[in-house]
VOVO-247367 format. One line per 8 residues: for each residue z, x, y of C-alpha. Coordinates in nm, 2 decimals. Example, Ala and Ser with C-alpha at 12.3 -4.5 7.8 and 13.67 -1.06 7.14 Angstrom:
0.78:1.23:-0.45; 0.71:1.37:-0.11
This chain:
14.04:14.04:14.38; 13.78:14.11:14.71; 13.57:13.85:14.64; 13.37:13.98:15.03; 13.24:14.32:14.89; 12.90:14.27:14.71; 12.89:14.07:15.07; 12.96:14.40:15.26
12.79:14.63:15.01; 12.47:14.38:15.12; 12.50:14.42:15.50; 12.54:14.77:15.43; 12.22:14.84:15.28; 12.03:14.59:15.55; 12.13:14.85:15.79; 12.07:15.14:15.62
11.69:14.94:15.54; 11.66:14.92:15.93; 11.81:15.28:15.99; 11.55:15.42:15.73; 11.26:15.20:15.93; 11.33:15.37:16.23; 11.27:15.67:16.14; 11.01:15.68:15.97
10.82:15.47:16.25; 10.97:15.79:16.50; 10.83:15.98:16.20; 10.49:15.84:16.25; 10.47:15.86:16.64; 10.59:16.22:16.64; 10.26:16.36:16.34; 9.96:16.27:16.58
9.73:16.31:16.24; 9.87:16.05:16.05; 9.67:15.75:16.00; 9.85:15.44:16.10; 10.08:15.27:15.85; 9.96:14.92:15.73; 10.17:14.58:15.82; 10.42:14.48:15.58
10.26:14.28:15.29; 10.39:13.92:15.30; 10.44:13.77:14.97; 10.33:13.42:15.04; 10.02:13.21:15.15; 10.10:12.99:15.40; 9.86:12.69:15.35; 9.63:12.62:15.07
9.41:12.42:15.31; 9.28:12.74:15.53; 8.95:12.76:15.31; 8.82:12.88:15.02; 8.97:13.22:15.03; 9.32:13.07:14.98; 9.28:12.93:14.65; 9.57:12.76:14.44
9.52:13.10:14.18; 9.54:13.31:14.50; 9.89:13.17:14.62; 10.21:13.43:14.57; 10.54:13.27:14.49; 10.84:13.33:14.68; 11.00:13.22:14.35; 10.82:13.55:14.18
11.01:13.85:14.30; 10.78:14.03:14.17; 10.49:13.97:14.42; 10.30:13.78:14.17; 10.04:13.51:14.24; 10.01:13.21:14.03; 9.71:13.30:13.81; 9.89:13.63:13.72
10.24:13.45:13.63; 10.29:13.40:13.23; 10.48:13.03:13.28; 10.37:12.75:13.40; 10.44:12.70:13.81; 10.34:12.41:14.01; 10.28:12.50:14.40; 10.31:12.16:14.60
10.22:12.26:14.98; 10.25:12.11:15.29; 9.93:11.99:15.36; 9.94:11.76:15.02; 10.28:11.58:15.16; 10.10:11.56:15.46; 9.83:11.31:15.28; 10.07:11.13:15.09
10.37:11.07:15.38; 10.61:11.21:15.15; 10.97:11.12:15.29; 11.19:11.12:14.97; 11.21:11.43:14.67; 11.04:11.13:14.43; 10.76:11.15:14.67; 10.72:11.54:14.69
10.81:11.60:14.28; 10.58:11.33:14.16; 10.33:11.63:14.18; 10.43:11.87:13.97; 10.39:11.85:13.55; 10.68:11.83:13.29; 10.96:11.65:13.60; 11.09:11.31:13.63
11.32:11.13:13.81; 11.67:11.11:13.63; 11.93:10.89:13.79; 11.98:10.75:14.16; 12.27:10.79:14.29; 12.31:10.47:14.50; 12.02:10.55:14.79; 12.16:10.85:14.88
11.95:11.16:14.68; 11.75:11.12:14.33; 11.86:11.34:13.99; 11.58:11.49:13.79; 11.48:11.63:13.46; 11.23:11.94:13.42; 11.09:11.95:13.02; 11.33:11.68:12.91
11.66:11.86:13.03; 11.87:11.82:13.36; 11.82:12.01:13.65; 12.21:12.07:13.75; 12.24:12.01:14.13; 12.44:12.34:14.15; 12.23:12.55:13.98; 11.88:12.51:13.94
11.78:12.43:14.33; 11.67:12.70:14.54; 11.57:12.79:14.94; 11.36:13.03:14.98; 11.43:13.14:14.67; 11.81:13.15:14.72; 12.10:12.91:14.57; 12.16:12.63:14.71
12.35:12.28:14.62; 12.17:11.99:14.59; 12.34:11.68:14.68; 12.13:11.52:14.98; 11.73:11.49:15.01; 11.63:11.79:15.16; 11.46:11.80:15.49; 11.11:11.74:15.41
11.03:11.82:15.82; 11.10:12.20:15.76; 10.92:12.25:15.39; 10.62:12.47:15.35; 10.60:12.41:14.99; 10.79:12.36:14.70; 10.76:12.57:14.39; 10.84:12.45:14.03
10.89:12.70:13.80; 10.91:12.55:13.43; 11.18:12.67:13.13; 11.49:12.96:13.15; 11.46:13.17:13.43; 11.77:13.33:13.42; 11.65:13.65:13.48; 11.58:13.60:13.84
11.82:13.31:13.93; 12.11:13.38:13.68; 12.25:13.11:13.52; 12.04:12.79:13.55; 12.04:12.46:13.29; 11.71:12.59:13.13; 11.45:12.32:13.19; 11.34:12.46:13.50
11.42:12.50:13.91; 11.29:12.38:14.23; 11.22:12.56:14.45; 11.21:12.44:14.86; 11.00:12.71:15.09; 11.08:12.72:15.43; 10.81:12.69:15.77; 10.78:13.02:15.88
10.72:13.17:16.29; 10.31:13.19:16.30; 10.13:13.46:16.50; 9.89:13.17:16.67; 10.10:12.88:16.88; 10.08:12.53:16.76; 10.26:12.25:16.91; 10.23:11.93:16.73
10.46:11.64:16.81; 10.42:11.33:16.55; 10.58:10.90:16.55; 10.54:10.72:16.28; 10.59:10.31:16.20; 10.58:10.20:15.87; 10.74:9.85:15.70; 11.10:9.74:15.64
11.15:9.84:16.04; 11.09:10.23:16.00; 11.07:10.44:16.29; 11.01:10.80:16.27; 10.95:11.10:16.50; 10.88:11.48:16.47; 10.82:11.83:16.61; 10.70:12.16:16.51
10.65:12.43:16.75; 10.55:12.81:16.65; 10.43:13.11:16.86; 10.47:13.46:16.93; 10.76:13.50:17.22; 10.65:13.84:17.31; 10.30:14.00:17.44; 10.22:14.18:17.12
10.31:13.91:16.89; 10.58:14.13:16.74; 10.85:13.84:16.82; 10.77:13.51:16.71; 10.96:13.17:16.68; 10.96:12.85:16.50; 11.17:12.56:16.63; 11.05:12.22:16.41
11.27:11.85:16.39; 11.25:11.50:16.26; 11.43:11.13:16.30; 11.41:10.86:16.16; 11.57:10.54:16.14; 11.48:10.21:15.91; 11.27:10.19:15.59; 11.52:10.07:15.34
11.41:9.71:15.13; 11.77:9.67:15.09; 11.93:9.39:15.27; 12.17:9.53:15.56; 12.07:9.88:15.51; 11.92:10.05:15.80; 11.94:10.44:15.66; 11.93:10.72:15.94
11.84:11.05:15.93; 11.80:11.35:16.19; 11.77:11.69:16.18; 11.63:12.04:16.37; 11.54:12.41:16.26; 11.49:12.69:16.41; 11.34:13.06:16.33; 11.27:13.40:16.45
11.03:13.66:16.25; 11.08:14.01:16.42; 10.80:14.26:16.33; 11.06:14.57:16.44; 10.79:14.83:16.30; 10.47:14.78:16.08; 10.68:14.85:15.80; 10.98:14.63:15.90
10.98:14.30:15.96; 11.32:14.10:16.00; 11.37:13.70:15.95; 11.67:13.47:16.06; 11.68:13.05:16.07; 11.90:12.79:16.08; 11.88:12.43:16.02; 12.14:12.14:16.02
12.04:11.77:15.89; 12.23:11.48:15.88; 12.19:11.13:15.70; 12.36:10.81:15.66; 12.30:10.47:15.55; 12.51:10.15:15.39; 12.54:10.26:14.97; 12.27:10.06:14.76
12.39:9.95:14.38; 12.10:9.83:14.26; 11.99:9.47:14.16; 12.24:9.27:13.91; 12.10:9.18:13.58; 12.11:8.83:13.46; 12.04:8.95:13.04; 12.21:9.23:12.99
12.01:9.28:12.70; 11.70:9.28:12.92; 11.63:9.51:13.23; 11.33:9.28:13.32; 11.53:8.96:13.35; 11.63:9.09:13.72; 11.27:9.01:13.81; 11.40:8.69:13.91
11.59:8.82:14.19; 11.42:8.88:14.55; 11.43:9.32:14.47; 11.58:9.35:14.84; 11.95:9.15:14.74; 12.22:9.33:14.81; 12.53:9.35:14.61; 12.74:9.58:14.82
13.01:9.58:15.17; 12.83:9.73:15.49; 13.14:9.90:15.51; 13.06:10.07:15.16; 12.85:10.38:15.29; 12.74:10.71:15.20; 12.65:10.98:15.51; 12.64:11.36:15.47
12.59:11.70:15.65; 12.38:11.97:15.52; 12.37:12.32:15.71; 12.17:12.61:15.61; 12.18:12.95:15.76; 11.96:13.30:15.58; 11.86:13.63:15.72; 11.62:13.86:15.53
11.55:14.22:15.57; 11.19:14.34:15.47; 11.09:14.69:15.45; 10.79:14.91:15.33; 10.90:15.28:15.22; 10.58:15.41:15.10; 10.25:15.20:14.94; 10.44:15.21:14.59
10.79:15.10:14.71; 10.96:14.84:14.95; 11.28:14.69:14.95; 11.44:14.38:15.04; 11.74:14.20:15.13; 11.87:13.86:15.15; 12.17:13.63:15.29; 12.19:13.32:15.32
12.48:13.03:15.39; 12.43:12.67:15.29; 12.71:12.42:15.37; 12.71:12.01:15.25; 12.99:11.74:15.31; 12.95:11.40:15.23; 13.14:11.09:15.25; 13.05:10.86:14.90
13.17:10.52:14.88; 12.99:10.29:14.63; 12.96:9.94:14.44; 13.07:10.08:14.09; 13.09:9.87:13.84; 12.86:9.62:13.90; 12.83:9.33:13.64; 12.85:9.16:13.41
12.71:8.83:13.53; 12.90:8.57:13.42; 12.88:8.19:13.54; 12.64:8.31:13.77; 12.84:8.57:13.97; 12.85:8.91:13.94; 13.14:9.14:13.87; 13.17:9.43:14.18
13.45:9.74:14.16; 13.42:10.02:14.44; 13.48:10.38:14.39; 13.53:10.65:14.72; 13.54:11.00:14.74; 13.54:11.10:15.13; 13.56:11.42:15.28; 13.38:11.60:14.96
13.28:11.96:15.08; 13.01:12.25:14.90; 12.97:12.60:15.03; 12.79:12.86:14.86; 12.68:13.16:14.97; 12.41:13.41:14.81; 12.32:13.79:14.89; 12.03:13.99:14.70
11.90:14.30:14.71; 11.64:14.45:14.59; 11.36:14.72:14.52; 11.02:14.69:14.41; 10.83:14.94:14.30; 10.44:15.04:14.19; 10.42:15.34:13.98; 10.10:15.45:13.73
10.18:15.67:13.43; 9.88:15.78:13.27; 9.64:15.51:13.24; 9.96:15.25:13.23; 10.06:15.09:13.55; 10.40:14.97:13.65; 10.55:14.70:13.86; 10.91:14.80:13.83
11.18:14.55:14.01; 11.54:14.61:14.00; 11.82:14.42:14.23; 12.16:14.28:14.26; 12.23:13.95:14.38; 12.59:13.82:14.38; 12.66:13.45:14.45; 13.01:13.27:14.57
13.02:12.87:14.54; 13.35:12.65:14.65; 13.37:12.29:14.62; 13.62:12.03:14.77; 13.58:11.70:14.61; 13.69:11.39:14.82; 14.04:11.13:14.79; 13.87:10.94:14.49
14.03:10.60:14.51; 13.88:10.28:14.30; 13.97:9.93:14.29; 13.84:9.56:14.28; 13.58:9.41:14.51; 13.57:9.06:14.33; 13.27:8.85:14.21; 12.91:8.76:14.40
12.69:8.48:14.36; 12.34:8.60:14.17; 12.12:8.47:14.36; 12.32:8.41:14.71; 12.48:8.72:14.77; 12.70:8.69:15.07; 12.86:9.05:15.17; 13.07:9.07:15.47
13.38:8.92:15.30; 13.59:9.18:15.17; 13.76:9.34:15.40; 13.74:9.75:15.42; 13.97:9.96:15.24; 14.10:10.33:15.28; 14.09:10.58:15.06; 14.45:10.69:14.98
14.42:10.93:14.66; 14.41:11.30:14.74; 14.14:11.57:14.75; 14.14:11.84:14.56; 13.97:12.14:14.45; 13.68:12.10:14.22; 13.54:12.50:14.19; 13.61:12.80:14.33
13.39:13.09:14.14; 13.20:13.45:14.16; 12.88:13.52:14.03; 12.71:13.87:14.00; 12.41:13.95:13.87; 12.21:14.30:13.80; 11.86:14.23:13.66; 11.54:14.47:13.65
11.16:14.43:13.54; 10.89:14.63:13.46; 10.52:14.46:13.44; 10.28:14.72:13.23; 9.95:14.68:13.33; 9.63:14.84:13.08; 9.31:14.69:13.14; 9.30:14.30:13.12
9.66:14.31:12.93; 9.94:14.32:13.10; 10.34:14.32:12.92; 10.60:14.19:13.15; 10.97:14.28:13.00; 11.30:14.21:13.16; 11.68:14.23:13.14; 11.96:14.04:13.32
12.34:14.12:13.28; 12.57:13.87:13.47; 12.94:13.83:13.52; 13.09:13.47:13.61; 13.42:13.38:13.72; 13.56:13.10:13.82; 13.94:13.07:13.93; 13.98:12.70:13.95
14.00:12.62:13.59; 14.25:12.64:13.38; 14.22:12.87:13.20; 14.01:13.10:13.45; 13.65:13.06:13.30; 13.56:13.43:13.31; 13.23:13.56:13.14; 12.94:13.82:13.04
12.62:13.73:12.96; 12.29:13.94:12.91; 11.96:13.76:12.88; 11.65:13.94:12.82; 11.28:13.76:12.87; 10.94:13.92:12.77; 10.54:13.80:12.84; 10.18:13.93:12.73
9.91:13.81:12.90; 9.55:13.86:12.88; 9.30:13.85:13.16; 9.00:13.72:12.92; 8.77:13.75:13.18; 8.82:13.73:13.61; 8.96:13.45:13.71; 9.09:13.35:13.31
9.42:13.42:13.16; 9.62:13.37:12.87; 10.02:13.40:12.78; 10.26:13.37:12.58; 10.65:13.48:12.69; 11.00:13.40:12.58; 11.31:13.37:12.79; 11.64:13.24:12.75
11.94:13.14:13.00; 12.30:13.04:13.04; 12.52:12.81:13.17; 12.92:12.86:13.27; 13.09:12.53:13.17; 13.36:12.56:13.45; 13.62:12.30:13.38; 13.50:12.20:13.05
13.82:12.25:12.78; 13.82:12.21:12.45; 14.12:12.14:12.23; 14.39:12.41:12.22; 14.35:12.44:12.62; 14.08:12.70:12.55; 13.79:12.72:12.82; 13.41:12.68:12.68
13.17:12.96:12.59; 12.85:12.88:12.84; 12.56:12.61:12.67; 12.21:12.86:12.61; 11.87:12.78:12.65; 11.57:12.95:12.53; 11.17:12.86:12.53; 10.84:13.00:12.38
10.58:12.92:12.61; 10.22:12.96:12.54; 9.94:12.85:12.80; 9.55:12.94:12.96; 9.54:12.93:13.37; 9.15:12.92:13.48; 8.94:12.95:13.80; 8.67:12.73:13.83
8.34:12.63:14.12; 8.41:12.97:14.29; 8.76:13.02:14.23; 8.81:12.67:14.45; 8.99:12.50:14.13; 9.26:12.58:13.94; 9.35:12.46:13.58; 9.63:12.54:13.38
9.75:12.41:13.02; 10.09:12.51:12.86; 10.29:12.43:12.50; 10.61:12.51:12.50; 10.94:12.49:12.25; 11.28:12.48:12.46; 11.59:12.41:12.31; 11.97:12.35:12.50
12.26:12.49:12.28; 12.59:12.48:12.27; 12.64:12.27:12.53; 12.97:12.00:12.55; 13.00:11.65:12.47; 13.34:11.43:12.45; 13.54:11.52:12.21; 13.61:11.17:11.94
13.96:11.33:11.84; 14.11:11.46:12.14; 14.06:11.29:12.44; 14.04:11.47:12.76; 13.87:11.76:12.57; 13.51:11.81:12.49; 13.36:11.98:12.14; 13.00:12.21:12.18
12.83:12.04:11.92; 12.57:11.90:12.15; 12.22:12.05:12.09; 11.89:11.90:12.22; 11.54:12.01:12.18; 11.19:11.94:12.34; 10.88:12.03:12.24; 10.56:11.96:12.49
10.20:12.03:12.68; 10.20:12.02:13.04; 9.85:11.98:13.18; 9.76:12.02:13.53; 9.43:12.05:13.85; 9.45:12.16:14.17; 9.20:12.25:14.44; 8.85:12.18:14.60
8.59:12.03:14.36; 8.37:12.04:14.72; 8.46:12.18:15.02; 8.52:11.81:15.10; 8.71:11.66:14.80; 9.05:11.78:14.70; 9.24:11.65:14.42; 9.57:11.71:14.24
9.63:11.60:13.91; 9.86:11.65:13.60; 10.02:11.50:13.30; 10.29:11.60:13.07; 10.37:11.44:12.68; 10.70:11.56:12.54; 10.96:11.50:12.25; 11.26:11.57:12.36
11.52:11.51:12.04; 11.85:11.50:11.99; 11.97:11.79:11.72; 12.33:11.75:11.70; 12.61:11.50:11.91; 12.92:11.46:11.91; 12.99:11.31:11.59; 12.80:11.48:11.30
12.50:11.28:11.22; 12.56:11.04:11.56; 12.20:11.04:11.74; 12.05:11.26:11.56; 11.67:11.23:11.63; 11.72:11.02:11.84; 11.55:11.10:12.22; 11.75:11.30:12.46
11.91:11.02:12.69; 11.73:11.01:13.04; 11.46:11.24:12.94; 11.08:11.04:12.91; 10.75:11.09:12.68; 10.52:11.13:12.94; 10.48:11.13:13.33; 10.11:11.19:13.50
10.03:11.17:13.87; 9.67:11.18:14.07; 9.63:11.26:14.44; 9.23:11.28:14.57; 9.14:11.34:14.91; 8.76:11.29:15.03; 8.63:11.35:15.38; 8.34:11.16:15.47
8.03:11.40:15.54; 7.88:11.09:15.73; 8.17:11.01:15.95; 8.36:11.39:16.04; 8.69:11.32:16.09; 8.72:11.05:15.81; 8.90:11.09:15.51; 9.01:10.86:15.28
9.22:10.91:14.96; 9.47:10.78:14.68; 9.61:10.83:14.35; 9.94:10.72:14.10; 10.22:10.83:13.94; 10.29:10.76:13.61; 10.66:10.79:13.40; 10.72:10.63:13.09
11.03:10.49:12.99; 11.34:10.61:12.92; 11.73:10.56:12.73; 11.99:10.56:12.95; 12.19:10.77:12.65; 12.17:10.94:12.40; 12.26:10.67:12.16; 11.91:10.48:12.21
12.04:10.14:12.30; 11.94:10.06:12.65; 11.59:10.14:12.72; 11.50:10.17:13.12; 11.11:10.02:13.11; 10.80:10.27:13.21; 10.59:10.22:13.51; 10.25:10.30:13.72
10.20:10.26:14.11; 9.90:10.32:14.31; 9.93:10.47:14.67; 9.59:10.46:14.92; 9.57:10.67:15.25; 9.30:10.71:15.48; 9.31:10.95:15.82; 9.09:10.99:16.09
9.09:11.36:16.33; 9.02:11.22:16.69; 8.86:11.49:16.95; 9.15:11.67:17.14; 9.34:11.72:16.86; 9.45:11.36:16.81; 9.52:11.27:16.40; 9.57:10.91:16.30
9.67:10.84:15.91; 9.80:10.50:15.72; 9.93:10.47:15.38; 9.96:10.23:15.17; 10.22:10.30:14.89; 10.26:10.08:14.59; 9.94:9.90:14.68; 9.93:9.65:14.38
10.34:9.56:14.49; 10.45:9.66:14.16; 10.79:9.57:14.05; 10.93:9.86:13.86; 11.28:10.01:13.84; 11.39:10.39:13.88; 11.74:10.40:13.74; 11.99:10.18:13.57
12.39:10.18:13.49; 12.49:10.01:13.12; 12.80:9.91:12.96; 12.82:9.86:12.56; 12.71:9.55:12.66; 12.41:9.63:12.80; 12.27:9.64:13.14; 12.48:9.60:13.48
12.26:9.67:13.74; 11.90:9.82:13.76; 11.79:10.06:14.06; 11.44:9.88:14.19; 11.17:10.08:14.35; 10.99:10.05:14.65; 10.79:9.76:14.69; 10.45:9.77:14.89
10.50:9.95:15.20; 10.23:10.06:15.51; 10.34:10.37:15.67; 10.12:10.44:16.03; 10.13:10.77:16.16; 9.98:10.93:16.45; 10.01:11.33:16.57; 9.90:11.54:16.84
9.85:11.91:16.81; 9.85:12.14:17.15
């Protein structure tokens, strides 16, 4: 099988995009009546802060490939932009995702990068993460110093993305080349020894600005509250925007980050019975071996094609490259504590290695038929992902005093199992969709047909799957919109057997969402409210008779409303604000009858976040802001047992814009020092360790832009 020809077919029609430019830009020069052609439409809005014309409702999604903005968009989307992270110091995903409604965090994995949920359900790390709108595995933070925006689109969305766990994706926007030059270099001090630098330089490289460049990078070093760890993290990007005609514009980055740090396990718990017993311990103890670390490598590479045919059609083409190897070695198990010490095992899998690439095309196309009009999209993307998992070795560390943890003593140990293989599969996907505009209604239908193989298992997991979607929305008046729109999605479950060595059918998902966006004070704020009814099918769980093999009885569903505010209630005072209540239940398990209605394990009621900034009409230049984050609590299973507690922290900021071009800003996170925990690992006995959050912090910041 040529697994490289949807790749070629791709490059092929790049060229024949640019071929087809030039020629119609000789075309234009050759008729000396022709009226000049207009500049190709970009689909995004670059910062919501700009003024009053770039309302939230007013944004375009990279995430909609259908050019649509977030008003016009029959789901629910949360846009978090640049600016926002800006005001809140975001350096970890927590910090960037406590923003939008319906996600929370699911699981830590030992300091290294947080899991999450979207309406109750998983967001797989291979799946249901995007770049600029592509594929892309998730198994590091992402480098916050080259984000735009991030764009949350909520419930199946298989028909763009193919197959994706359906609670939702995340999507990460790149900074793109600007036509005006901006130079602004940044350091940053902050508790727990952090020390942090950045740059971000853009400008045209040529006299008529048809050239322009982008070349942006961070470090950082410190911030942990752990004992012994003192994380690192560095990383540059670069990008070039080539207007070759005013129809054609061509794109091109790259961007390599690297991290590392000494593996956090948590805080031991004294009761197992009781999370909040480890309140007695200092929340920076360490339980781990320096020599126990995690680091990894993350390398992205896209190139995008962009051209204008006529008014009523363009065409697009994407590639893009994303490479991630890590190095895990962790404290796993941790406890029980008994006689005062606490039981430590280690597990290691270095050298683990992801590669996945992604190539789309696409045309997009505005036709009116009678009084009807159409926007018609219709593409192929086609996706390859390998994976290389690392020499997993485990063993014995021995036991640690509670309350006088001593590490240092055990001496480091190699790794001495073998890698192996872990994925090797194809995905291609052909999708179109037609949007039918008539008056203030508009019917949005779609159709997706994908084929999925992948060669590692055994036997080779090879599929079909077509998934339609549909939406009606109704402009009630400008500005004022109501929906309601179905979709469903799939999910290959490479490597998951079940008895008679037969491989699994893919888990479904499918959601009714109903909702009302509105405008409001001048189309400054945005509001939008959305009930929905998702439920995951068919999807595995360990099978009680056969060991080794799973059944596909498991079957979860969640039912919620998703509220959320963004915008300008003054051209002074900004807030953003949302909150989310769901039930996410448990249909079927494992075992008939286990768990039933019981809550989805990992998965909370409720989460709500506030961020307001206010600039000082008396003092210009001022600003001062704050908010909190809110999740409730949640099982670390499906069986109900062990119950992680909910918790609320308060972050204040407040920034002052010197003459010159000088910006000073200090945050105070967690201002009330509240002790809360994140994650936690259990045992039928209960609770061995508890992931603590970050206690108060100051982070001091100060920028100059040239």
């Amino acid at each position: 099988m040529n697994h490289h020809r949807p790749l070629r077919t791709a490059i092929a029609q790049a060229v024949l995009l640019v071929a087809y430019g030039a020629a119609q830009a000789q075309t234009s020069t050759a008729d000396d009546t022709a009226a000049p052609a207009p500049s190709l439409r970009q689909v995004d809005v670059v910062d919501s802060t700009a003024g009053a014309a770039a309302t939230p409702a007013r944004r375009a999604q990279s995430s909609s490939r259908l050019g649509l903005s977030v008003l016009e968009t029959p789901r629910s989307v949360s846009v978090i932009d640049n600016a926002l992270l800006e005001q809140q110091m975001a350096t970890t995903e927590r910090d960037v995702l406590r923003n939008a409604s319906g996600v929370s965090t699911r699981s830590e994995y030992y300091g290294s990068y947080s899991q999450f949920s979207i309406r109750g359900l998983w967001a797989n790390n291979t799946f249901n993460f995007l770049r600029d709108g592509a594929k892309f595995v998730h198994l590091m933070d992402p480098p916050l110093f080259n984000i735009e925006r991030v764009e949350v689109i909520k419930g199946p969305a298989a028909l763009e993305f193919g197959q994706v766990a359906p609670g939702g994706l995340v999507n990460y926007v790149s900074k793109r080349p600007q036509a005006e030059p901006l130079r602004t270099v940044k350091i940053g001090a902050g508790s727990d020894g952090l020390r942090s630098a950045e740059f971000d330089l853009t400008g045209p490289l040529t006299a008529d600005g048809a050239l322009r460049y982008r070349l942006d990078g961070a470090a950082s070093r410190g911030g942990s509250f752990v004992d012994g760890n003192t994380p690192h993290k560095q990383g540059i990007a670069g990008s070039l925007e080539w207007q070759l005609t005013p129809n054609t514009v061509w794109r091109a980055q790259a961007e390599t980050q690297s991290a590392d740090g000494t593996s956090t396990s948590g805080l031991a718990v004294p009761d197992p019975k009781n999370p909040r017993s480890a309140d007695v311990l200092p929340v920076g103890a360490f339980y781990g071996e320096p020599w126990l670390n995690t680091d990894g490598h993350l390398r992205f590479y896209s190139t995008e094609l962009q051209h204008r045919f006529s008014d009523q059609l363009e065409g697009r083409v994407h590639l893009s490259h994303n490479e991630t190897f890590r190095n895990v070695n962790i404290v796993s198990p941790m406890g029980p504590v008994t006689n005062g010490r606490v039981t430590r095992g280690y597990w290691m899998a270095p050298g683990q290695k992801y590669k996945s690439d992604t190539a789309l095309a696409e045309l997009r196309a505005q036709l009116q038929i009678g009084a009807v009009k159409h926007t018609v999209l219709a593409g192929l993307d086609w996706r390859a992902i390998a994976g290389f998992y690392g020499a997993r070795t485990t063993g014995n560390l021995g036991a640690i005093d509670l309350y006088n943890p001593v590490a240092g003593l055990v001496p480091p140990v190699a790794s001495t199992a073998v890698g192996r293989l872990s994925s090797d599969a194809r995905n291609t996907g052909v999708f179109v969709q037609d949007r039918l505009a008539l008056g203030d209604f508009a019917l949005l239908l779609g159709l997706r047909h994908d084929k999925f193989k992948d060669a590692y298992t055994v036997p080779v997991t090879d599929l079909s799957q077509t998934q339609p979607s549909a939406a009606l929305s109704w402009e009630v008046r400008p500005g004022s919109m109501v929906y309601a729109s179905y979709a469903r999605s799939f999910q290959a479950n490479s490597g998951t057997l079940i008895w008679g060595d037969r491989a699994a059918p893919p888990s479904e998902g499918k959601q009714l969402e109903v909702g009302w966006k509105q405008e409001w004070l001048n189309q400054r704020l945005l509001t939008t409210v959305s009930a929905f009814d998702l439920e995951l099918t068919n999807a595995p769980a360990t099978d009680p008779q056969h060991p080794g093999y799973s059944v596909l009885t498991a079957r979860q569903r969640v039912k919620g409303v998703e509220l959320e505010l963004q915008g300008r209630i003054t051209p002074g005072w900004t807030v953003t604000a949302q909150a989310s209540f769901q039930d996410p239940k448990v249909l079927s398990d494992t075992t008939a009858g286990a768990n039933v209605g019981n809550r989805v394990g990992l998965a909370t009621r409720r989460t709500a976040s506030l961020w307001t900034q206010y600039r000082l009409p008396q003092l210009p230049g001022l600003w001062i802001g704050g908010g909190l984050v809110h999740q409730g609590d949640k099982f670390t299973a499906n069986d109900n047992r062990w119950r992680v507690p909910g918790y609320t922290v308060v972050d204040l900021a407040a920034g002052y814009q010197f003459a010159g071009g000088v910006r000073m800003q200090v945050n105070l996170k967690n201002a009330a020092n509240r002790r809360y925990y994140l994650d936690g690992t259990t045992t039928a006995a209960g609770f061995g360790a508890v992931t603590p959050g970050q206690p108060r912090s100051v982070q001091v910041s100060l920028d100059y832009s040239f």
